[in-house]
Gaussian input, Z-matrix of N, CA and C with variables (Angstrom, degrees):
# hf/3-21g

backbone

0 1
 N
 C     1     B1
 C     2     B2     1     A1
 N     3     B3     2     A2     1     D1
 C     4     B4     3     A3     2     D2
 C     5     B5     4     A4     3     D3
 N     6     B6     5     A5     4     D4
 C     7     B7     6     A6     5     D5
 C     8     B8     7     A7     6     D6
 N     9     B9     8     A8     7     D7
 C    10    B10     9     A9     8     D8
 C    11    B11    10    A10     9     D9
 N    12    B12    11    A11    10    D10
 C    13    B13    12    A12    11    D11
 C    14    B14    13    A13    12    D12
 N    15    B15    14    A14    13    D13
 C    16    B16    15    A15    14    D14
 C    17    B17    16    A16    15    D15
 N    18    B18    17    A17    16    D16
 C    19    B19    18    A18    17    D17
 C    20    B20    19    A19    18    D18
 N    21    B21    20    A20    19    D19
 C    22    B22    21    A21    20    D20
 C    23    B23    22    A22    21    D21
 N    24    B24    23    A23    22    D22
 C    25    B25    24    A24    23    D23
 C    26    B26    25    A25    24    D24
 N    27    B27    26    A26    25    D25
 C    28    B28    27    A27    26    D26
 C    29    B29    28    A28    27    D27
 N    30    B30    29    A29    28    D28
 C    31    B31    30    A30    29    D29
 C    32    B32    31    A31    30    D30
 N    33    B33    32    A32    31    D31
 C    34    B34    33    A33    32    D32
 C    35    B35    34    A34    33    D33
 N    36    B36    35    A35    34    D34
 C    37    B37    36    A36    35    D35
 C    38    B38    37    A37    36    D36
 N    39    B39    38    A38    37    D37
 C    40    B40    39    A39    38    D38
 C    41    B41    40    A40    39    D39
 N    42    B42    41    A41    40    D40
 C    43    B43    42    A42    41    D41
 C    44    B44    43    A43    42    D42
 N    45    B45    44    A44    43    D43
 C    46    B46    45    A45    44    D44
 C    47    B47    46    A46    45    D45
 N    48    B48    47    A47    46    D46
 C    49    B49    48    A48    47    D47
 C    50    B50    49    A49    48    D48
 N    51    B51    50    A50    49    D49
 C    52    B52    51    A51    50    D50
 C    53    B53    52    A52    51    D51
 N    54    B54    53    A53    52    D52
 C    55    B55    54    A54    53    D53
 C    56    B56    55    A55    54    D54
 N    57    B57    56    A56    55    D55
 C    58    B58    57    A57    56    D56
 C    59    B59    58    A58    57    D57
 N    60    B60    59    A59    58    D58
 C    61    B61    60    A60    59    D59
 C    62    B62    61    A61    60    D60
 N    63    B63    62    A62    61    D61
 C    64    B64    63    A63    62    D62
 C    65    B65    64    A64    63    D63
 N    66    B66    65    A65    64    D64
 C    67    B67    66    A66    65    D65
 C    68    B68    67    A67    66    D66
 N    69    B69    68    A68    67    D67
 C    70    B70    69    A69    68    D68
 C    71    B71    70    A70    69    D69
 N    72    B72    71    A71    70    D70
 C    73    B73    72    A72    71    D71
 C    74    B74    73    A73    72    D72
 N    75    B75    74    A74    73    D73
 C    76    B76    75    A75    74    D74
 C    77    B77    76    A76    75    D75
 N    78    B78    77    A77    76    D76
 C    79    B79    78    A78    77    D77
 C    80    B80    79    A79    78    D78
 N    81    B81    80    A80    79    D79
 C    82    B82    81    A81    80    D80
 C    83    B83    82    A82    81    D81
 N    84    B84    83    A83    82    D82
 C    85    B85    84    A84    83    D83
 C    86    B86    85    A85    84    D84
 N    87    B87    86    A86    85    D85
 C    88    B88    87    A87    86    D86
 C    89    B89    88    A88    87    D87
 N    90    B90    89    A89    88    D88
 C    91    B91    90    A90    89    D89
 C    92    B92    91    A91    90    D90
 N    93    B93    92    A92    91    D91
 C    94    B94    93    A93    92    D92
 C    95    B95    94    A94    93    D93
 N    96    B96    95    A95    94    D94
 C    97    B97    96    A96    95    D95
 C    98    B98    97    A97    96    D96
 N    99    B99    98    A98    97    D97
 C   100   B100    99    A99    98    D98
 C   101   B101   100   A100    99    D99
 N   102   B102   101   A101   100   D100
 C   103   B103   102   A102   101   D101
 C   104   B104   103   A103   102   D102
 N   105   B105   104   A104   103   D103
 C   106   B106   105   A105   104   D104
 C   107   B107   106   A106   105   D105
 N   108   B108   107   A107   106   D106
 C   109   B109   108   A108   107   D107
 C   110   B110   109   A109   108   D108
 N   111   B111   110   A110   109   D109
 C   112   B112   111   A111   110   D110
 C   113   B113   112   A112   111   D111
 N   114   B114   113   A113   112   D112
 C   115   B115   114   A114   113   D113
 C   116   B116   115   A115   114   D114
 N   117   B117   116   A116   115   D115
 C   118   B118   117   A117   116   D116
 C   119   B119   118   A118   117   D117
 N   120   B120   119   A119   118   D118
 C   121   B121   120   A120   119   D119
 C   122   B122   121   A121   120   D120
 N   123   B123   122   A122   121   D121
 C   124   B124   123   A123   122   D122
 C   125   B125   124   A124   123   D123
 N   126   B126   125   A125   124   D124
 C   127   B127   126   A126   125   D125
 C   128   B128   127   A127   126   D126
 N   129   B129   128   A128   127   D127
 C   130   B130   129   A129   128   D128
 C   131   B131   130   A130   129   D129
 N   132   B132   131   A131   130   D130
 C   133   B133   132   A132   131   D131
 C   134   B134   133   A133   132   D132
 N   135   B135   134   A134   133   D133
 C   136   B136   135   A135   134   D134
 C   137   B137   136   A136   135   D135
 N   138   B138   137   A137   136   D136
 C   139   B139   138   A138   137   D137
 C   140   B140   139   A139   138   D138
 N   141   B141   140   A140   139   D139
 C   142   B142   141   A141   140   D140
 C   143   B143   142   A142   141   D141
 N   144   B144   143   A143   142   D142
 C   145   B145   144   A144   143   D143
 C   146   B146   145   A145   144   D144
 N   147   B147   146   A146   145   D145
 C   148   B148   147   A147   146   D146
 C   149   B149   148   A148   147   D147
 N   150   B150   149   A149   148   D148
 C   151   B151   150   A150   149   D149
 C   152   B152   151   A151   150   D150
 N   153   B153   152   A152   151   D151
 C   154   B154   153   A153   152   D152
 C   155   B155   154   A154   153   D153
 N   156   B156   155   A155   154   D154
 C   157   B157   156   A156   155   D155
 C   158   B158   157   A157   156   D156
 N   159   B159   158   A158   157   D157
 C   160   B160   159   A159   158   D158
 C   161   B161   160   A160   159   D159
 N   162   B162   161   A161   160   D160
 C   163   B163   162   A162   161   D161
 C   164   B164   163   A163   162   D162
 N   165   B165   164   A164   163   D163
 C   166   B166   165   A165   164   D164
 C   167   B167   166   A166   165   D165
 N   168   B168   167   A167   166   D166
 C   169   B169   168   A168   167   D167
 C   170   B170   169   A169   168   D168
 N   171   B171   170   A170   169   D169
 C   172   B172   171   A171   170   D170
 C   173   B173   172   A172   171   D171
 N   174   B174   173   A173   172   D172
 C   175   B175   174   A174   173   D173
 C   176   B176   175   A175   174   D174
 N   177   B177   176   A176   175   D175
 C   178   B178   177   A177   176   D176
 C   179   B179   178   A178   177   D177
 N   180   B180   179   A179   178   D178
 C   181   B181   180   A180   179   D179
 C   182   B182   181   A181   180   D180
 N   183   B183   182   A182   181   D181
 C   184   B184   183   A183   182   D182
 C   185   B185   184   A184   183   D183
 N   186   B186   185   A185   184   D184
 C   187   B187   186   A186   185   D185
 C   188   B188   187   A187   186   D186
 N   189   B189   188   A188   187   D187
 C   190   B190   189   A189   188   D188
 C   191   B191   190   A190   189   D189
 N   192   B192   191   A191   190   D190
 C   193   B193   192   A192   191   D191
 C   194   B194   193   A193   192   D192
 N   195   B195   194   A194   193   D193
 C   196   B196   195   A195   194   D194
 C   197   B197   196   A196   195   D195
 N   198   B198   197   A197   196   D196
 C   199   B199   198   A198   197   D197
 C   200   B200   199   A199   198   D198
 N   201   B201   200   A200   199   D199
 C   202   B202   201   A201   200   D200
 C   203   B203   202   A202   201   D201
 N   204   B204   203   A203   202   D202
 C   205   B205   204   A204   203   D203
 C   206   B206   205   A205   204   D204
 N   207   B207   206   A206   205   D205
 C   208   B208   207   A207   206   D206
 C   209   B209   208   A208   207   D207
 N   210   B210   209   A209   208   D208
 C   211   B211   210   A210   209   D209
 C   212   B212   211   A211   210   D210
 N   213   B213   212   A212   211   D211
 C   214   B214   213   A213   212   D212
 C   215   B215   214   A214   213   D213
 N   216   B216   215   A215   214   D214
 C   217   B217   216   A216   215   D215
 C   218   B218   217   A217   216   D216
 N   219   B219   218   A218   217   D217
 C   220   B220   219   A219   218   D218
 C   221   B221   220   A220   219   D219
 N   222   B222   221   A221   220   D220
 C   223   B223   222   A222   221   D221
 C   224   B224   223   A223   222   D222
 N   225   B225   224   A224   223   D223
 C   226   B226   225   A225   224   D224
 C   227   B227   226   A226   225   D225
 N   228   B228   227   A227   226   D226
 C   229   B229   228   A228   227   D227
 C   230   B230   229   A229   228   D228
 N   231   B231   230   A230   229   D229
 C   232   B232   231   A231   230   D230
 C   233   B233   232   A232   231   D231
 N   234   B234   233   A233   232   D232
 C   235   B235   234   A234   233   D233
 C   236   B236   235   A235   234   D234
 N   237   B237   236   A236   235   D235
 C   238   B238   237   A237   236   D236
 C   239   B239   238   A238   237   D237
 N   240   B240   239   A239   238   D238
 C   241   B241   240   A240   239   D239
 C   242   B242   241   A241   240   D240
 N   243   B243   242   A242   241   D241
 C   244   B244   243   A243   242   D242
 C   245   B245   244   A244   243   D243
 N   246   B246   245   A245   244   D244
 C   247   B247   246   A246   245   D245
 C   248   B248   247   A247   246   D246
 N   249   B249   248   A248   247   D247
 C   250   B250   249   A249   248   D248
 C   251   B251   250   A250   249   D249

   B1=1.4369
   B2=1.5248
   B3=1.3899
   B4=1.8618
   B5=1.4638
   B6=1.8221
   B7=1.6794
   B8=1.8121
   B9=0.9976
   B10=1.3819
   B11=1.2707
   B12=1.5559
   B13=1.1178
   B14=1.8421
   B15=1.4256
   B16=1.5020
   B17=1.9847
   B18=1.0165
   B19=1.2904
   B20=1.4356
   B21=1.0887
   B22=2.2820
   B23=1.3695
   B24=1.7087
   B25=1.7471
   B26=1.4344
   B27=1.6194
   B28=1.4258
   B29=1.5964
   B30=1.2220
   B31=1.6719
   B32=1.1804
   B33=1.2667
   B34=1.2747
   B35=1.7857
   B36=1.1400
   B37=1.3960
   B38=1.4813
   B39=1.4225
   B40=1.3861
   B41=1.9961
   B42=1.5126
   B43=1.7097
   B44=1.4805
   B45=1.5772
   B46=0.9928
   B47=2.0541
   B48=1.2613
   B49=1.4418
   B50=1.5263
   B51=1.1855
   B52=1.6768
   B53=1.6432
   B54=1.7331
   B55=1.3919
   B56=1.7652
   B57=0.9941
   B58=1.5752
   B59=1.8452
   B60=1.5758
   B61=1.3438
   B62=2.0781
   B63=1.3481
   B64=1.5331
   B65=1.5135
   B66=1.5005
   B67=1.6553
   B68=1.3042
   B69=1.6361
   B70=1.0131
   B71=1.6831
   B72=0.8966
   B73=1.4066
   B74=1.5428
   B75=1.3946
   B76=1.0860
   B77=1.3649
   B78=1.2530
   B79=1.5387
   B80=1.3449
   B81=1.2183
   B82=1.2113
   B83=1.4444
   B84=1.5757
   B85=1.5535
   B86=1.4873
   B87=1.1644
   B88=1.9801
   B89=1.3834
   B90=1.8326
   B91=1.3127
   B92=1.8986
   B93=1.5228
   B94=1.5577
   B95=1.6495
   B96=1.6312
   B97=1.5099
   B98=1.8023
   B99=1.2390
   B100=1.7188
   B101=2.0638
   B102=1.5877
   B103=1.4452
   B104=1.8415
   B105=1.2097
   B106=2.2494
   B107=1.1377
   B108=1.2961
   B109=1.5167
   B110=1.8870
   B111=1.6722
   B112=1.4700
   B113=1.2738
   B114=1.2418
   B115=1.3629
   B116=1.4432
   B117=0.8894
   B118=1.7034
   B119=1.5210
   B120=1.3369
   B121=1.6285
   B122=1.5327
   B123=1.4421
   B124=1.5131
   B125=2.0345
   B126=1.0941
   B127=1.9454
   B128=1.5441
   B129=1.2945
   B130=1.8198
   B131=1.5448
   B132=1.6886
   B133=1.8021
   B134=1.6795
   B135=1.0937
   B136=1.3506
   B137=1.9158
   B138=1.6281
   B139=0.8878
   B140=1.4202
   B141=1.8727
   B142=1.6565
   B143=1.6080
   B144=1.3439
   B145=1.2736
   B146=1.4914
   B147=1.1315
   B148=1.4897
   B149=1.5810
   B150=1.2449
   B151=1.8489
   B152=2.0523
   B153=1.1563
   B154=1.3659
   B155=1.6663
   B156=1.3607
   B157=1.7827
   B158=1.4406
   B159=1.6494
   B160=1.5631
   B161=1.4856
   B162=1.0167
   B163=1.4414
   B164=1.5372
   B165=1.4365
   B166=1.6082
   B167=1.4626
   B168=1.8239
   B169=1.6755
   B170=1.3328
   B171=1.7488
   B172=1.3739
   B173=1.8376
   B174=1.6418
   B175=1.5091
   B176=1.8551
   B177=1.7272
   B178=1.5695
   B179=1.5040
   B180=1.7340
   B181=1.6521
   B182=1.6984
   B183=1.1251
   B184=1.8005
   B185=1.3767
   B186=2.0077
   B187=1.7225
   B188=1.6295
   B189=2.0788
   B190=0.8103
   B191=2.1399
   B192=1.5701
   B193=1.9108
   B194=1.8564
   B195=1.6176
   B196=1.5007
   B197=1.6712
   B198=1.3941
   B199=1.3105
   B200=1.3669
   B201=1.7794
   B202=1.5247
   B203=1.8307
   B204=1.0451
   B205=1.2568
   B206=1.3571
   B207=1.3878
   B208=1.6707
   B209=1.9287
   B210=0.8366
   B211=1.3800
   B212=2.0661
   B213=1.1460
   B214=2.1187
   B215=1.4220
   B216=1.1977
   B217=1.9045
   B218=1.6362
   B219=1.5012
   B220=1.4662
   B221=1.6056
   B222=1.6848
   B223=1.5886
   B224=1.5003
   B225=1.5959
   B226=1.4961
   B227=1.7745
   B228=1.1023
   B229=1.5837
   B230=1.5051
   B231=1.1935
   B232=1.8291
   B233=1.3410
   B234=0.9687
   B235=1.5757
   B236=2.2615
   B237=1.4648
   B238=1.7109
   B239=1.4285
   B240=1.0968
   B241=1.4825
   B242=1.6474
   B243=1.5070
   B244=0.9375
   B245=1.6033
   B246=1.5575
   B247=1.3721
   B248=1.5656
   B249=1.4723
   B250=1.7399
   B251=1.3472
   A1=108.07
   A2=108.65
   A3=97.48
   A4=90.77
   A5=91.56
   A6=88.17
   A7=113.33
   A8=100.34
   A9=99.14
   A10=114.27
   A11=141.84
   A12=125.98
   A13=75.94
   A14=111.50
   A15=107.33
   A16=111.67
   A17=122.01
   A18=111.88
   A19=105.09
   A20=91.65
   A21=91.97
   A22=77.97
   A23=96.28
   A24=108.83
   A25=153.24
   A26=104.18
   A27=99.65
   A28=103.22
   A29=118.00
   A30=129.61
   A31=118.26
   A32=148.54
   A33=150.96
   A34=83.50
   A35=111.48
   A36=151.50
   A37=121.39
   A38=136.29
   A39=141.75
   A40=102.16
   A41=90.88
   A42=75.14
   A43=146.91
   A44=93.59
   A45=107.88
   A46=114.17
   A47=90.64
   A48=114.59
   A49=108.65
   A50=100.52
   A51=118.01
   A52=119.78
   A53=85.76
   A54=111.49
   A55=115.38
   A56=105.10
   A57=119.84
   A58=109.76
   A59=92.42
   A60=104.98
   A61=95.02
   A62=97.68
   A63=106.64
   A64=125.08
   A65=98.06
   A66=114.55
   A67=100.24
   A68=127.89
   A69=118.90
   A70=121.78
   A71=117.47
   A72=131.34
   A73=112.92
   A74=155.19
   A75=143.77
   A76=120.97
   A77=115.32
   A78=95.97
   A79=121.10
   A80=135.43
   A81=140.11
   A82=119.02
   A83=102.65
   A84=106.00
   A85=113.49
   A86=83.20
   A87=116.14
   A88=100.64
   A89=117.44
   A90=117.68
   A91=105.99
   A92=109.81
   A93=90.36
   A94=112.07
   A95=115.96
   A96=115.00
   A97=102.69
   A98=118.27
   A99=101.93
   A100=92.09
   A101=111.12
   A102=80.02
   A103=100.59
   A104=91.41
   A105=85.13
   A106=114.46
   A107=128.65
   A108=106.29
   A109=98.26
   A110=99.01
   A111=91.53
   A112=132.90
   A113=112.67
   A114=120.17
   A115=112.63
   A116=126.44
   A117=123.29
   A118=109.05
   A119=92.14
   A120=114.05
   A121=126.26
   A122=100.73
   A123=120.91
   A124=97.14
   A125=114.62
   A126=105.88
   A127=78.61
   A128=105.19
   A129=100.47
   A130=113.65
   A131=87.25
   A132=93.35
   A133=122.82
   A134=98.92
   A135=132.74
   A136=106.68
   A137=109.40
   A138=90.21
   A139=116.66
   A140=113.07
   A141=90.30
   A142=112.43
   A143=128.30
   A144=81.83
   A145=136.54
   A146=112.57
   A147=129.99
   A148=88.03
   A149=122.83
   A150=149.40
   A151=85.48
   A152=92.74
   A153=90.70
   A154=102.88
   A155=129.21
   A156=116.84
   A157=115.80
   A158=100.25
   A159=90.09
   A160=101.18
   A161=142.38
   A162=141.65
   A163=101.07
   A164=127.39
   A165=116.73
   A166=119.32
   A167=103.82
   A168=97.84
   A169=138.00
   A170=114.67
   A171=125.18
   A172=112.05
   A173=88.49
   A174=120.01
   A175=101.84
   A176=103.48
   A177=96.55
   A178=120.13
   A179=108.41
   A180=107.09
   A181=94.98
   A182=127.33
   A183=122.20
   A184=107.32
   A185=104.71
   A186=91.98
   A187=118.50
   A188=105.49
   A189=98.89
   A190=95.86
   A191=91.57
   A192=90.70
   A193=102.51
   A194=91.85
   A195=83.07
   A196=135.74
   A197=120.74
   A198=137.51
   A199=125.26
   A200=89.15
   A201=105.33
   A202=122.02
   A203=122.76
   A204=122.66
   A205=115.36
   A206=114.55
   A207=136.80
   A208=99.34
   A209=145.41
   A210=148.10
   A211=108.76
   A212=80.11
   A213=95.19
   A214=98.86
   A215=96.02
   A216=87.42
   A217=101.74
   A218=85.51
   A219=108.80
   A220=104.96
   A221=110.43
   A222=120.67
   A223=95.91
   A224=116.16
   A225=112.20
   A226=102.13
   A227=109.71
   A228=113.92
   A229=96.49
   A230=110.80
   A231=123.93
   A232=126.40
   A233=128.43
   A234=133.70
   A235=91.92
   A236=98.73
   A237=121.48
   A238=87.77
   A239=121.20
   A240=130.67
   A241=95.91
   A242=116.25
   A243=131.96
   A244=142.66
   A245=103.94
   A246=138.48
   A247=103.17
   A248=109.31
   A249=85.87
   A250=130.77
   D1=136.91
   D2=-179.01
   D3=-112.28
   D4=134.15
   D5=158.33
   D6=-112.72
   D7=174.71
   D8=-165.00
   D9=-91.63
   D10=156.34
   D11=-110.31
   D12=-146.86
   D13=121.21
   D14=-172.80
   D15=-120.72
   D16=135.42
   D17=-162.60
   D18=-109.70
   D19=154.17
   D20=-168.83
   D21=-111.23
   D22=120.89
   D23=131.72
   D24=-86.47
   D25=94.85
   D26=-162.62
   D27=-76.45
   D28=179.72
   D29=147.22
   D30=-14.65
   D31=149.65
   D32=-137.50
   D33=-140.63
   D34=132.08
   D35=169.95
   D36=-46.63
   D37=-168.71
   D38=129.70
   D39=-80.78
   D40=-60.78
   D41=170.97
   D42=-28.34
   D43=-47.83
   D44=-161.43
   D45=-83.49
   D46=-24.95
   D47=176.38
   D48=-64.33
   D49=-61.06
   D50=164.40
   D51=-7.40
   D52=-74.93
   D53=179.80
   D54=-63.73
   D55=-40.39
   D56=170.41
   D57=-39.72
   D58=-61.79
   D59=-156.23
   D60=-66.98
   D61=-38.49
   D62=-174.78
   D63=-38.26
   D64=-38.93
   D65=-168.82
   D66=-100.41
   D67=-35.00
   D68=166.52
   D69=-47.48
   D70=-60.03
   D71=156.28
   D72=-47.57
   D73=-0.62
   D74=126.12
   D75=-90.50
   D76=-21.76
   D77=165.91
   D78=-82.72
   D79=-20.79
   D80=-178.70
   D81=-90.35
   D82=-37.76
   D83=-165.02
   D84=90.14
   D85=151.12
   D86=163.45
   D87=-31.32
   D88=-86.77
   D89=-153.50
   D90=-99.68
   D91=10.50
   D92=155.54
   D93=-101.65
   D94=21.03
   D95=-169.86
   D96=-77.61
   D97=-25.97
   D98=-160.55
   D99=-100.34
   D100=-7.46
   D101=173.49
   D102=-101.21
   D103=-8.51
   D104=157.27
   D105=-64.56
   D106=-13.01
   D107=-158.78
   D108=-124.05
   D109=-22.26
   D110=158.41
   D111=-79.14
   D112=-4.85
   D113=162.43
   D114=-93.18
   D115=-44.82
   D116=154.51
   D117=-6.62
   D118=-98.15
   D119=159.67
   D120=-1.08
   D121=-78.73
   D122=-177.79
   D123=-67.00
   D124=-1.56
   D125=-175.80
   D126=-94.05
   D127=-56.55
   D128=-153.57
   D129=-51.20
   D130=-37.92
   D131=-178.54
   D132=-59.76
   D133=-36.60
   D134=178.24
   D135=-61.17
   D136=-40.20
   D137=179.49
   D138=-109.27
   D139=-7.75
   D140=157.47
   D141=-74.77
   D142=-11.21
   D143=172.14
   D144=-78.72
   D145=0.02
   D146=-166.46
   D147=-75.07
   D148=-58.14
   D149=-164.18
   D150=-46.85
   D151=-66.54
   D152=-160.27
   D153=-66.93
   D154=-50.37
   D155=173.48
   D156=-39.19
   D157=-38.13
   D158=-178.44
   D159=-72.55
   D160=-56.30
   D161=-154.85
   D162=-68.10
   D163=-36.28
   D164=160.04
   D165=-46.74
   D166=-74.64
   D167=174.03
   D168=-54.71
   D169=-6.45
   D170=168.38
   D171=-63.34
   D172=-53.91
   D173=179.39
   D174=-46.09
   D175=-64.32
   D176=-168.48
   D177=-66.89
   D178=-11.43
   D179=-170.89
   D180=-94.62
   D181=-15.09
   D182=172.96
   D183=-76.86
   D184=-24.14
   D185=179.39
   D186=-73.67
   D187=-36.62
   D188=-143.73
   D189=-80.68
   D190=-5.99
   D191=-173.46
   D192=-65.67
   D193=-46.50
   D194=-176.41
   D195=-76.04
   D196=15.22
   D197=157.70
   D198=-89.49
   D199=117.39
   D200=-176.98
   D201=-36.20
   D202=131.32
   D203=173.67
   D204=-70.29
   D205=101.10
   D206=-174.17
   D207=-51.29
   D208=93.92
   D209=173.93
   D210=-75.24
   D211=142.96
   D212=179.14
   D213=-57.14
   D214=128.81
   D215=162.36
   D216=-90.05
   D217=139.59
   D218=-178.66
   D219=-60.16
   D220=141.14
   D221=175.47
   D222=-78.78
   D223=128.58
   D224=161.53
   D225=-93.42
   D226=130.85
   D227=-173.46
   D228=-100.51
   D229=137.29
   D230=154.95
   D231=-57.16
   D232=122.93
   D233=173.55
   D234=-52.34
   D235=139.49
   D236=-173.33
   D237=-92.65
   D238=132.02
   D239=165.52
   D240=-95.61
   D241=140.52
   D242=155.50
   D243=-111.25
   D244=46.76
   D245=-159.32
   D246=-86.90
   D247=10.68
   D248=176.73
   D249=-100.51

């Protein structure tokens, strides 16, 4: 019977970084490396900010569920005299 063979990804290394950076640098090259990496950059930025709006509007819709619903205070009306 084959079972299928599943690989754990831990944390990434010095090694492993190493190797990363190595191929990056041959597949890309020398002079396409600084607009790879400014675009790098500009994704990541791009995507904490997305990370953090969501985690605000998550934040403001848990505030706004868990606040008591402020109710009208009831008008007490006066009895109208009809004395005229």
């Amino acid at each position: 019977m084959n079972t299928p063979v599943i690989l754990a990804l831990g944390p990434l290394g010095t090694p492993e970084m190493i190797i990363i950076a190595v191929l990056v640098l041959v597949l890309f090259g020398a002079k396409k490396l600084p607009t790879f990496a400014r675009s790098l950059g500009r994704s990541m930025g791009e995507f904490k900010r997305a990370k953090d709006e969501f985690e605000s509007e998550l934040h403001r819709s848990i505030e706004e569920t868990e606040k008591p619903a402020i109710k009208a205070p009831e008008e007490k009306r006066q009895p109208v005299s009809h004395d005229a």
